[in-house]
C-alpha positions in Angstrom: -2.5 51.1 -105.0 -0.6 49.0 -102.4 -1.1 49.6 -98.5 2.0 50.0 -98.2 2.3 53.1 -100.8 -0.8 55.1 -99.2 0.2 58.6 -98.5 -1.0 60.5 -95.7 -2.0 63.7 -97.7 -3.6 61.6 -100.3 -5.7 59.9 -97.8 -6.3 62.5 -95.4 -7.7 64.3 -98.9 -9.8 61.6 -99.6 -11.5 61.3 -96.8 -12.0 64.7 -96.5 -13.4 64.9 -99.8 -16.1 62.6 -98.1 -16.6 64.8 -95.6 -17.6 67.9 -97.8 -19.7 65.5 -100.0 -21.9 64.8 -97.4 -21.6 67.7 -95.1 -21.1 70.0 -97.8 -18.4 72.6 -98.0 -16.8 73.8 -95.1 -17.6 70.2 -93.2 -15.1 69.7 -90.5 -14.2 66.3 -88.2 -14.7 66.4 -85.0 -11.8 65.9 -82.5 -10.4 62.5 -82.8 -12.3 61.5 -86.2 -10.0 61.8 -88.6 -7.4 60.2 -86.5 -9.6 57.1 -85.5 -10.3 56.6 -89.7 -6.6 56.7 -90.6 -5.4 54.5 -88.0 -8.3 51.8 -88.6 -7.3 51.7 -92.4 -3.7 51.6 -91.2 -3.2 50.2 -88.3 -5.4 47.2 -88.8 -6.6 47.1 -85.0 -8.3 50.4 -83.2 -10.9 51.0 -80.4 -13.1 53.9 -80.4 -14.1 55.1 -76.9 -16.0 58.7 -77.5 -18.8 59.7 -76.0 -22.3 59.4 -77.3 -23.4 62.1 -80.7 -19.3 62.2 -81.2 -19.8 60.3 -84.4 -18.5 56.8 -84.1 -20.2 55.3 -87.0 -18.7 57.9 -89.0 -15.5 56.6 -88.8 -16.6 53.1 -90.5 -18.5 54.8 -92.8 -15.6 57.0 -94.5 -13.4 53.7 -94.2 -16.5 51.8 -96.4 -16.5 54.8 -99.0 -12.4 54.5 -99.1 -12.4 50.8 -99.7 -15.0 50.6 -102.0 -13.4 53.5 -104.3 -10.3 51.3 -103.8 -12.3 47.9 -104.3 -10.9 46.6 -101.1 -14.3 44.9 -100.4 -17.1 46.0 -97.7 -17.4 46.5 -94.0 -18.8 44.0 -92.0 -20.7 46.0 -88.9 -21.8 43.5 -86.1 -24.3 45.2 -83.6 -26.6 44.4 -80.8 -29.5 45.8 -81.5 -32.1 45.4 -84.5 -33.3 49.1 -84.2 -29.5 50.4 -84.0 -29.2 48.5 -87.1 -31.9 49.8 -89.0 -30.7 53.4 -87.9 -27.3 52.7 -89.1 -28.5 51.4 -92.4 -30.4 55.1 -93.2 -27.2 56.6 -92.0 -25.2 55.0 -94.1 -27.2 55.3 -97.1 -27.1 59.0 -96.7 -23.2 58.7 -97.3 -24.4 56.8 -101.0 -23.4 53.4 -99.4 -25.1 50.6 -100.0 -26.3 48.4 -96.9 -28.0 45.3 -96.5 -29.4 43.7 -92.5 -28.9 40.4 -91.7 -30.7 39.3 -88.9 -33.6 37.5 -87.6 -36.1 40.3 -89.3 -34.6 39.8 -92.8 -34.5 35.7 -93.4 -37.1 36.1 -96.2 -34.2 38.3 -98.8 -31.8 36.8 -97.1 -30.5 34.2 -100.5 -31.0 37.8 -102.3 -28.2 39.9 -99.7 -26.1 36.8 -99.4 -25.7 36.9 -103.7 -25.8 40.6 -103.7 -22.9 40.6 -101.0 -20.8 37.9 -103.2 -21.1 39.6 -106.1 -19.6 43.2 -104.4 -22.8 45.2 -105.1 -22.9 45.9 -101.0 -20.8 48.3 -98.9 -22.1 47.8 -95.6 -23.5 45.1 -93.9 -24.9 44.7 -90.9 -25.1 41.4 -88.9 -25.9 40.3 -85.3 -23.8 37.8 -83.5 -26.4 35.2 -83.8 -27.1 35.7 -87.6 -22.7 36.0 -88.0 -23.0 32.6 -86.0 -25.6 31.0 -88.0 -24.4 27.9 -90.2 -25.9 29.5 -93.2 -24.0 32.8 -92.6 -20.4 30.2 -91.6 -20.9 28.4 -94.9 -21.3 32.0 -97.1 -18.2 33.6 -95.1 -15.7 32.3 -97.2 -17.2 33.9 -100.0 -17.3 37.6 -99.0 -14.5 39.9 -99.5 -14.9 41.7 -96.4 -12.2 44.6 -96.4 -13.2 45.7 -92.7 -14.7 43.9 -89.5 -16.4 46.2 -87.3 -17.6 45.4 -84.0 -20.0 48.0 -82.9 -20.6 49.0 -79.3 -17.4 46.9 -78.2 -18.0 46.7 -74.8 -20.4 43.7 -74.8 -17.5 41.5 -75.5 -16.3 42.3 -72.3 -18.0 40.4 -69.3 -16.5 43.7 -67.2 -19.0 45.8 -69.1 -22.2 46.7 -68.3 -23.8 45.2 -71.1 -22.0 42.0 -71.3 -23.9 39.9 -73.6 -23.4 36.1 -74.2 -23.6 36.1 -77.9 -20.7 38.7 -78.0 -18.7 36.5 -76.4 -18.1 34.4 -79.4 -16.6 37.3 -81.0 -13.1 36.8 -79.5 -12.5 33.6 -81.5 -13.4 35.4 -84.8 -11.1 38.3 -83.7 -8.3 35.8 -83.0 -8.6 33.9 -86.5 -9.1 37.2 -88.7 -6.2 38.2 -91.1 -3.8 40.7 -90.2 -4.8 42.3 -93.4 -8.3 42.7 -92.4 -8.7 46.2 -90.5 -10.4 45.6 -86.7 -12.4 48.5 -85.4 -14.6 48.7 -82.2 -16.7 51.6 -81.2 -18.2 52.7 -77.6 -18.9 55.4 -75.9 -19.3 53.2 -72.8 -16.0 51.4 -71.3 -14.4 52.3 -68.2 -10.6 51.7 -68.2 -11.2 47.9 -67.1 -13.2 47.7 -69.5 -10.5 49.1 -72.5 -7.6 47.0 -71.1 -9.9 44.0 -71.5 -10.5 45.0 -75.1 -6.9 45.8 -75.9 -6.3 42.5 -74.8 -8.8 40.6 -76.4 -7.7 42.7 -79.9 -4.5 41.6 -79.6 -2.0 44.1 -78.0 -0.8 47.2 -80.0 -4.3 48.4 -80.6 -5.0 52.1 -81.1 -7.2 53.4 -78.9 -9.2 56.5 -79.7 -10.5 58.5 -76.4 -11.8 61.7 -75.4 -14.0 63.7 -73.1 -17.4 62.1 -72.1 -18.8 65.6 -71.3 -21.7 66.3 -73.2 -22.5 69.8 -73.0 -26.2 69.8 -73.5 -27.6 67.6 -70.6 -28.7 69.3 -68.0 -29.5 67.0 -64.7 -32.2 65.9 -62.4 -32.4 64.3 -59.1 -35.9 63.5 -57.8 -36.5 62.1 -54.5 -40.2 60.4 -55.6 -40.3 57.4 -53.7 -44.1 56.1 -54.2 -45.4 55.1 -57.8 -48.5 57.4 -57.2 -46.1 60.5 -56.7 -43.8 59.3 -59.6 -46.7 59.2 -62.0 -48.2 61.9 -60.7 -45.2 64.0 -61.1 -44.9 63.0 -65.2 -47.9 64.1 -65.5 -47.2 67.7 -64.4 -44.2 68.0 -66.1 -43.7 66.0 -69.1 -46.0 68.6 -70.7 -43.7 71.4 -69.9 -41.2 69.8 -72.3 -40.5 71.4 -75.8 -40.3 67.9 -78.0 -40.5 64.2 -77.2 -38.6 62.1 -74.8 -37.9 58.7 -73.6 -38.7 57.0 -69.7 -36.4 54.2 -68.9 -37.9 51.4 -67.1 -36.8 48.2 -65.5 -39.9 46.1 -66.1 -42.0 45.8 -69.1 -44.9 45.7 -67.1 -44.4 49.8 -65.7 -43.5 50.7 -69.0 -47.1 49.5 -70.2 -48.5 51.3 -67.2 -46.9 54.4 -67.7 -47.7 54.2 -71.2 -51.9 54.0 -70.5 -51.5 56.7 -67.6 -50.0 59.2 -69.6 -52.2 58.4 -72.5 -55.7 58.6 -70.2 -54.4 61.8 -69.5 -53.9 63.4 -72.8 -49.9 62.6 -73.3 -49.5 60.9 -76.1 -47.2 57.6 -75.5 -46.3 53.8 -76.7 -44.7 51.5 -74.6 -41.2 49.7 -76.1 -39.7 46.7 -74.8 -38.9 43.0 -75.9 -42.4 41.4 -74.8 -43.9 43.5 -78.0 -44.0 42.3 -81.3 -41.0 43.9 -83.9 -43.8 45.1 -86.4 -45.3 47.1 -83.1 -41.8 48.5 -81.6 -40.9 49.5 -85.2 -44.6 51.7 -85.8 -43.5 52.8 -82.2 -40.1 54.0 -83.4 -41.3 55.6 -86.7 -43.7 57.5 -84.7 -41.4 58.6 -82.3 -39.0 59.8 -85.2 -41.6 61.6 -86.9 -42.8 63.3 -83.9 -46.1 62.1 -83.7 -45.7 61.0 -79.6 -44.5 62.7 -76.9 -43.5 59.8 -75.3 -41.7 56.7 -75.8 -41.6 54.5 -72.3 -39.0 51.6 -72.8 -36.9 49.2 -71.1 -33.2 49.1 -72.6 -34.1 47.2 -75.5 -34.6 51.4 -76.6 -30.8 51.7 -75.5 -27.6 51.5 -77.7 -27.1 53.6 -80.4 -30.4 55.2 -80.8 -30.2 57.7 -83.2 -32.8 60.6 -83.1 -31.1 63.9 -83.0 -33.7 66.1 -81.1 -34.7 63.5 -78.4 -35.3 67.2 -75.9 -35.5 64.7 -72.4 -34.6 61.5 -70.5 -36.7 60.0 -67.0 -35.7 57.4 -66.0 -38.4 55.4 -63.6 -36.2 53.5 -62.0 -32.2 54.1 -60.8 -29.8 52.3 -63.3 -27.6 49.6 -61.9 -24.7 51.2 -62.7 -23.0 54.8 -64.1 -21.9 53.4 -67.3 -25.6 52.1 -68.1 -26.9 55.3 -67.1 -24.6 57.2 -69.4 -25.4 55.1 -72.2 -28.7 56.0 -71.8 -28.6 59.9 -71.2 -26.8 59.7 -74.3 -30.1 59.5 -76.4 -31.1 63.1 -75.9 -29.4 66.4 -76.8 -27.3 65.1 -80.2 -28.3 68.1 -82.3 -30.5 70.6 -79.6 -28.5 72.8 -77.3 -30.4 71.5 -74.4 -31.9 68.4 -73.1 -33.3 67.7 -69.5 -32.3 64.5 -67.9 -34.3 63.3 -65.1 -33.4 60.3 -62.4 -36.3 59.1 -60.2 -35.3 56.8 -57.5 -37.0 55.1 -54.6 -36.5 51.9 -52.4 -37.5 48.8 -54.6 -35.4 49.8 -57.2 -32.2 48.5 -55.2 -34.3 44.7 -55.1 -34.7 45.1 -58.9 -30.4 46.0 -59.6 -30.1 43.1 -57.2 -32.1 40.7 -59.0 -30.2 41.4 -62.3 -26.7 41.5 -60.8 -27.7 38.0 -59.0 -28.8 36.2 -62.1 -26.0 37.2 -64.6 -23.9 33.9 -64.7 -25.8 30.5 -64.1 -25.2 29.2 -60.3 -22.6 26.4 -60.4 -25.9 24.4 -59.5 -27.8 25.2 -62.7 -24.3 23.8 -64.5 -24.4 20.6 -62.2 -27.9 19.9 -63.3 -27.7 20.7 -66.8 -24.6 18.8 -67.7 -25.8 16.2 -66.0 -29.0 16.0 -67.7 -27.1 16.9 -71.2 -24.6 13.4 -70.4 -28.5 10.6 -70.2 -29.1 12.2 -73.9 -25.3 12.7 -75.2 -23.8 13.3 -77.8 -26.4 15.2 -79.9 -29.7 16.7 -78.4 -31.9 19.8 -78.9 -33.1 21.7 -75.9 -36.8 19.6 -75.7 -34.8 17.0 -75.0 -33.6 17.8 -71.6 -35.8 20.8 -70.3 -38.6 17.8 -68.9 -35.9 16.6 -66.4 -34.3 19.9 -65.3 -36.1 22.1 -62.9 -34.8 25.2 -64.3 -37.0 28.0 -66.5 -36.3 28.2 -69.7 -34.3 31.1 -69.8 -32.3 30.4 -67.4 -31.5 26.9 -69.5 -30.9 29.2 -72.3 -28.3 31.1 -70.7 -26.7 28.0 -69.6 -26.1 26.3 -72.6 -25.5 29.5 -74.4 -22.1 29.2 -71.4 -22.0 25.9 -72.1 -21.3 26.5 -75.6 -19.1 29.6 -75.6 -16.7 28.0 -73.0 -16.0 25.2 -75.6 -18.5 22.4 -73.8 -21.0 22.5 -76.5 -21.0 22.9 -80.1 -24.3 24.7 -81.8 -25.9 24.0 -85.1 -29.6 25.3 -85.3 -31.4 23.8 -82.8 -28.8 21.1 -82.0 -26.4 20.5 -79.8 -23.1 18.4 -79.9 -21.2 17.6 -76.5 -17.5 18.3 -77.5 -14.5 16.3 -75.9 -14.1 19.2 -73.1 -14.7 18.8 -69.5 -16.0 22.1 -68.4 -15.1 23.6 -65.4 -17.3 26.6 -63.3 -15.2 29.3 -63.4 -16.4 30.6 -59.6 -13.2 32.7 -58.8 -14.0 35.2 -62.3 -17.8 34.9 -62.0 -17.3 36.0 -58.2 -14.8 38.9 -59.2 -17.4 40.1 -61.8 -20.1 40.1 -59.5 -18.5 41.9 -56.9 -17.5 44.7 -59.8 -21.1 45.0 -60.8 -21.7 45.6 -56.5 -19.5 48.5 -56.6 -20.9 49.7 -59.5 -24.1 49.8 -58.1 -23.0 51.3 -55.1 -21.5 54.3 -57.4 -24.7 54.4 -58.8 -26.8 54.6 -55.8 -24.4 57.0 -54.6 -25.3 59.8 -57.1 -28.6 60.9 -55.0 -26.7 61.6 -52.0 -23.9 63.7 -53.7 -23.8 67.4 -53.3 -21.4 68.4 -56.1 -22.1 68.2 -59.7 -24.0 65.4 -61.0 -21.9 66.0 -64.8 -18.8 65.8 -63.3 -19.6 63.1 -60.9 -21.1 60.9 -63.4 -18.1 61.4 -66.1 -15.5 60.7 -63.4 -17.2 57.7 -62.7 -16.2 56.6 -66.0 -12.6 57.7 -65.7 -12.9 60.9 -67.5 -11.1 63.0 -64.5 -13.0 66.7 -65.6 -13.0 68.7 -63.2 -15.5 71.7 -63.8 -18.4 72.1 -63.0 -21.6 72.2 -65.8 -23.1 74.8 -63.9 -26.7 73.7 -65.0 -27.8 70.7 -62.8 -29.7 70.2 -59.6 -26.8 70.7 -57.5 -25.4 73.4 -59.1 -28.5 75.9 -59.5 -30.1 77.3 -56.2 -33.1 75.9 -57.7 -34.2 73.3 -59.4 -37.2 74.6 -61.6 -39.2 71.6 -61.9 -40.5 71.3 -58.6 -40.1 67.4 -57.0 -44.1 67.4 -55.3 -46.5 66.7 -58.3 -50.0 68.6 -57.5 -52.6 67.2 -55.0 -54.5 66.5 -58.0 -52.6 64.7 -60.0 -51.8 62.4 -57.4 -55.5 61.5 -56.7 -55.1 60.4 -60.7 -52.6 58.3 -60.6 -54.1 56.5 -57.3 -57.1 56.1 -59.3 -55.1 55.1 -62.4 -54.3 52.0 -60.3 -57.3 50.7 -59.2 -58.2 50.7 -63.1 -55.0 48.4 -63.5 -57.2 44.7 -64.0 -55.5 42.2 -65.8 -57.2 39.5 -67.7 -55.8 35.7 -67.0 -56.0 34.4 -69.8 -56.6 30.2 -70.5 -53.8 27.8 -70.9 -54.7 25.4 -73.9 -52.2 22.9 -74.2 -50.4 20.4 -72.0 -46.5 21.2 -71.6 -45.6 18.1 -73.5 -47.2 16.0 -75.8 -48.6 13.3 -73.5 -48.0 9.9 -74.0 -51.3 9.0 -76.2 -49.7 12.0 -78.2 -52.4 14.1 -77.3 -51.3 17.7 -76.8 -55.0 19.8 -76.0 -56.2 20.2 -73.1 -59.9 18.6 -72.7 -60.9 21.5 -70.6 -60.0 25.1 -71.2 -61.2 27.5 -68.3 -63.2 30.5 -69.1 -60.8 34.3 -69.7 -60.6 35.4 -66.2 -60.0 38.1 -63.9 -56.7 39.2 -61.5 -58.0 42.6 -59.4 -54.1 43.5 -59.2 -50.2 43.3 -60.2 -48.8 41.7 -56.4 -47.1 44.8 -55.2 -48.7 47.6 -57.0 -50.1 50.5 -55.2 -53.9 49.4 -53.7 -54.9 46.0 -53.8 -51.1 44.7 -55.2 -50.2 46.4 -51.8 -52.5 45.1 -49.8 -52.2 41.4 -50.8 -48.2 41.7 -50.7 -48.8 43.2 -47.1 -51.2 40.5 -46.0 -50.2 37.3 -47.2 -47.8 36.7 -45.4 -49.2 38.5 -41.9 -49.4 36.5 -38.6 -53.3 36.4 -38.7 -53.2 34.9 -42.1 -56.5 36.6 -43.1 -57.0 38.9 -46.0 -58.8 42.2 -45.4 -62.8 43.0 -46.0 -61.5 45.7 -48.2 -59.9 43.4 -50.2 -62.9 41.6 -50.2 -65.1 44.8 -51.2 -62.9 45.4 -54.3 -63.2 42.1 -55.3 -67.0 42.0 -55.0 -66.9 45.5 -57.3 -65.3 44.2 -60.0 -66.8 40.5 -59.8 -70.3 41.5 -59.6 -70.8 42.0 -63.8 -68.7 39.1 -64.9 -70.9 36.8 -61.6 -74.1 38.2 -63.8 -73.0 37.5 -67.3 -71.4 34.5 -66.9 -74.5 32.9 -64.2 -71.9 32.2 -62.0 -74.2 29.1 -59.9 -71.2 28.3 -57.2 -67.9 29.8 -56.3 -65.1 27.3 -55.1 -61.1 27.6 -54.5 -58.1 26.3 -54.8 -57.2 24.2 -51.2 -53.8 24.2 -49.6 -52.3 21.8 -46.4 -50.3 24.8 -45.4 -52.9 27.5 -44.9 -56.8 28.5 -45.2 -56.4 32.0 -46.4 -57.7 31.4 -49.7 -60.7 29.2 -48.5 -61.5 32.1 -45.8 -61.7 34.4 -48.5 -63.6 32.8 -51.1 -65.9 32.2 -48.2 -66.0 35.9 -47.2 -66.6 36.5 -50.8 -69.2 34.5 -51.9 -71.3 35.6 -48.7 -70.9 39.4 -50.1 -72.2 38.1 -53.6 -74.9 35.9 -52.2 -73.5 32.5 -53.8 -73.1 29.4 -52.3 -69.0 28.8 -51.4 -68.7 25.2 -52.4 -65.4 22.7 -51.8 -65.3 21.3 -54.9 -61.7 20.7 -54.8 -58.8 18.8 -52.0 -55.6 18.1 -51.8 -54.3 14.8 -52.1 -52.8 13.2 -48.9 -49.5 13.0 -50.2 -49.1 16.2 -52.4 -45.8 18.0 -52.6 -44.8 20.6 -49.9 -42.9 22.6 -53.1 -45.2 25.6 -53.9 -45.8 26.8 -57.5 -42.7 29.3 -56.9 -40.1 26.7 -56.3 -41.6 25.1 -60.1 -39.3 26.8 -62.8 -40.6 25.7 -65.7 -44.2 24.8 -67.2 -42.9 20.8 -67.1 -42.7 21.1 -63.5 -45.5 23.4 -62.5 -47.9 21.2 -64.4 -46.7 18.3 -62.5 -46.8 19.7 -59.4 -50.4 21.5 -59.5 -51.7 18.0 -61.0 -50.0 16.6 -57.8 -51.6 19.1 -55.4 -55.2 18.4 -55.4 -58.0 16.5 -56.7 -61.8 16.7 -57.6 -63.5 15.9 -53.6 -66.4 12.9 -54.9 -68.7 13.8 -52.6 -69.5 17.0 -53.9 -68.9 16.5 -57.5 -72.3 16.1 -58.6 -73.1 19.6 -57.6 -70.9 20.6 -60.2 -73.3 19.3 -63.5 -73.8 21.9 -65.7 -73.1 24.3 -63.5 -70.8 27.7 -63.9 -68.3 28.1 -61.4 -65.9 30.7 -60.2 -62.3 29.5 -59.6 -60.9 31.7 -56.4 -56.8 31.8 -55.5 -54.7 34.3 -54.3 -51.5 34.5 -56.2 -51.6 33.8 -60.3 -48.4 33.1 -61.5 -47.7 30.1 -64.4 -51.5 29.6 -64.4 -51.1 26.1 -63.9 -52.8 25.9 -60.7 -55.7 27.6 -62.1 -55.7 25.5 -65.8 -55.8 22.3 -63.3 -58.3 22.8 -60.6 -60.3 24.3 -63.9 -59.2 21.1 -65.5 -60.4 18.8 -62.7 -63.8 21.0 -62.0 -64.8 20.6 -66.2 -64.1 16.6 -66.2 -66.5 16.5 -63.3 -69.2 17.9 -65.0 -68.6 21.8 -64.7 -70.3 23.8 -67.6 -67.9 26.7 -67.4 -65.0 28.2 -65.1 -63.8 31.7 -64.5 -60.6 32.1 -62.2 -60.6 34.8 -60.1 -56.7 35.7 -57.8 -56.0 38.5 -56.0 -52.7 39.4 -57.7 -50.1 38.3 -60.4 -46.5 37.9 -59.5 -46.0 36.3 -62.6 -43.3 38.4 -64.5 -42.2 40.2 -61.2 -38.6 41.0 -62.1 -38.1 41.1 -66.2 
């Protein structure tokens, strides 16, 4: 049957007949589905903008059982995230399609998918922009019959979104080059009306553009005004267990969500922490878990965001305030899909503004980072690979990701594996549209921040956010009850268990092995590895984090004897096990707090306080903190100090404690250790007061 000859009745029975397969008899669409299917197998180019649980992926799914009954080849899905993938996949299997994942999890059947694909045996495929990018995927392209290109959750294509992502912007060249013939779909439930014109645009013109009512019926909202972590924690603890079902908490750092995680556990609430720093075999257990019902609680950054699917998620915390409305919503949209209610829950408090700021600041690369980079990419032109150049750029390394991921999609740079080629472009910093971005994502977090100080209804103010002009009321939130019944003060009690929690809250430093580059005898070990060692605190956290952060950087210059005391506690064991004979630290020009207090120290433990170490006469006046990658820290802590001769044969055989303040690359540590062990130490343990590395993630 031609395109041209489909009849509406025939099709609109067809797809019905889908319907009633699956849902069984009496299966209905929802508002807008039916319409969104028919126009993406007719129209060629539509855009799905429905709220979250409205059904977006059913719309590609009937389209994929239409065109494989027709043998119109299969639907090509790209999406973000690997878990929304694998969600999709058991979705779509459910509607007797067959699916195959191509992404970085699935490169050992990947020659198996790529043949099953080419010979029509798959209906549904799901790719992310990196694996769609790849050259083996590029080279295996013209080989598919792909009947319909589907871009799921749209709005990372555009840089006006909230979740603009980098490898989504390569999409708008494939968009521009595919066939007329080829049916476009993209599916959100998160794009404010910038956001849709941007993707109308970017689709071509004459799109159709599904939208409806962001409402969801079955949140019901939250403000708490828990300002300290004590009292946040505390509060979870009181209430999570109130809570028919299992939940999520949103968190910006993977660090908290690791916390929360152990407090909730030591305290009988079963939880996993979720985020990208953990292995995919450990978030997946953590997912199946979750799905099964067998935690209460999953604690997760936003990696646990897009187009998670569990239908009975009962409740949504999130730890920290969302940058922006649209985020938030995405987010909220996990819970309530198939119970009739869900409690939604939005902690905020003072560092969280630092946080948004941090992420809104470091979006784009600084016209700066661009200067350096090209410059540096020019002394190895035309082809290099990122080793290459990251020695002779200060920048970290994901930072010189990001730019060379610009680099590339702006038409600078061309990508093939590893390897770059410099392409004949001259690339210009687009200031003026970076600037204008920026200053969106401001007033999006001002909306956001906005939300605790509103009276009216937090449904109604969130959805008009988005440009969903409702005006009624849910009648269920904070603002609209007389009283909130879960009360905002956690318990005395639970308070004194969170403060507690965090004096538990040691972190182990653990040794650096290797040099950052192969050195020039092509040695790459380290001859000296320092012993596992001990950090008393996260800078920042409540306790000692609070007290080092407080004290640093005071007038007097002089950390406190309780400091002191809590370091003595938790040294005392590891002084005894290891036969700690001498404890030393790591010498500055520009202060003497860390000698002061290695001296206090090793009077309260009854060890000698030796200066074992000095800094060189002409060392550096850049700290560790202004050293963005392990090239340059190395280089600068091997620059800093030196073994002092004098008292170096003190050190023979001997065990020695390695004292600093601030931990952040290690590198400091892994060379005064390095310097101590070539002078004849036996062992070293390093010992800081608090680890900033990792502070924003």
């Amino acid at each position: 049957m031609k395109e041209t000859d489909i009849n509406d009745i025939y099709l609109y029975k067809k797809i019905s007949d889908y319907l009633e397969d699956h849902y069984g008899p009496g299966g209905r669409f929802r508002d807008g589905q039916y319409e969104a299917i028919e126009a993406a197998l007719k129209h060629r180019r539509t855009l799905v903008v429905q709220k979250t649980g409205w059904g977006k992926s059913l719309v590609y799914f009937m389209c994929a059982k239409y065109l494989k009954e027709m043998e119109k080849g299969f639907v090509l899905v790209v999406s973000p995230l690997l878990v929304l993938m694998e969600n999709q996949s058991i979705a779509a299997k459910s509607f007797g399609l067959s699916t195959c994942i191509l992404n970085s999890n699935t490169r050992k059947t990947r020659a198996a998918d790529l043949s099953d694909i080419k010979e029509g045996k798959i209906d549904v495929v799901f790719i992310t922009p990196e694996t769609l990018f790849s050259e083996e995927i590029q080279q295996a392209v013209s080989e598919f019959r792909i009947g319909m290109f589907v871009i799921d959750e749209a709005h990372c294509i555009s840089d006006w979104g909230h979740d603009f992502r980098l490898e989504y912007m390569r999409l708008n060249k494939v968009i521009k080059a595919l066939p007329k013939n080829i049916p476009l779909l993209g599916t959100t439930a998160t794009a404010t009306s910038r956001v849709i014109d941007d993707l109308v645009q970017q689709f071509g013109g004459n799109v159709f553009v599904s939208r409806g009512s962001l409402i969801r019926e079955s949140l019901v909202m939250h403000l708490l005004d828990l300002n300290d972590p004590e009292t946040k924690y505390a509060w979870l603890l009181d209430n999570i267990p109130k809570i028919d079902g299992s939940g999520i908490i949103y968190c910006l750092a993977t660090r908290t969500c690791e916390q929360i995680a152990g407090f909730l556990n030591n305290n009988g609430i079963s939880a996993r922490p979720y985020h990208a720093n953990l292995n995919n075999a450990m978030n997946e257990e953590t997912e199946q878990l979750f799905r099964n019902n067998k935690i209460k609680v999953i604690v997760a950054t936003i990696k646990l965001g897009m187009g998670y699917d569990k239908d009975d998620i009962s409740f949504i915390v999130h730890y920290n305030i969302p940058s922006n409305i649209v985020a938030y919503y995405q987010q909220i949209g996990r819970a309530g899909r198939n119970i009739p209610r869900a409690d939604i829950f939005l902690m905020y408090g003072d560092e969280d503004v630092n946080i948004q700021n941090y992420f809104i600041e470091t979006a784009f690369p600084t016209k700066e980072e661009f200067e350096i980079v090209t410059e540096a990419i020019k002394k190895v032109s035309p082809n290099f690979n990122k080793a290459s150049i990251v020695e002779t750029v200060n920048i970290a390394a994901g930072r010189l990701d990001k730019t060379l991921t610009f680099l590339t999609n702006e038409g600078y740079l061309y990508k093939s594996g590893s390897e770059y080629r410099v392409l004949n472009n001259d690339f210009k910093y687009n200031a003026e549209h970076y600037n204008m971005v920026t200053e969106i994502r401001r007033q999006e977090q001002k909306q956001m921040l906005e939300i605790v100080g509103i009276k009216s209804c937090l449904s109604r103010y969130v959805v008009n956010c988005l440009d969903d002009d409702t005006n009624q009321n849910c009648g269920k939130c904070s603002n609209c009850i007389d009283e909130d019944e879960f009360k905002q003060m956690p318990q005395a009690e639970s308070v004194i268990k969170a403060q507690e929690y965090f004096k538990t809250l040691k972190l182990e430093i653990l040794p650096r092995k290797k040099y950052p580059q192969k050195m020039s005898d092509g040695t790459t070990k380290l001859p000296f590895v320092n012993e596992v060692g001990l950090c008393l605190s996260r800078y920042g956290d409540p306790g000692a984090g609070a007290l080092v952060k407080e004290q640093k950087f005071l007038q007097k210059q002089r950390f406190s004897d309780e400091l002191v005391e809590q370091s003595y506690t938790e040294l005392k064991t590891i002084i005894a096990e290891k036969q700690i004979d001498y404890i030393t630290y790591i010498p500055s020009n520009r202060s003497d707090i860390v000698e002061d207090f290695a001296q206090r120290l090793a009077q309260r433990c009854s060890i000698s306080c030796v200066d074992f170490l000095e800094t060189k006469p002409d060392s550096s006046e850049f700290s560790q903190r202004d050293m963005h990658n392990s090239v340059f820290q190395y280089a600068n802590a091997f620059n800093k100090f030196t073994i002092n001769t004098a008292k170096a044969p003190l050190l023979n055989g001997k065990n020695i404690l390695l004292v600093d303040d601030i931990v952040g690359s290690k590198w400091t540590l892994t060379l005064g250790g390095l310097w101590l062990g070539l002078s004849g130490a036996n062992t070293v343990v390093p010992f800081a007061l608090a680890d900033i590395s990792g502070s924003e993630d």
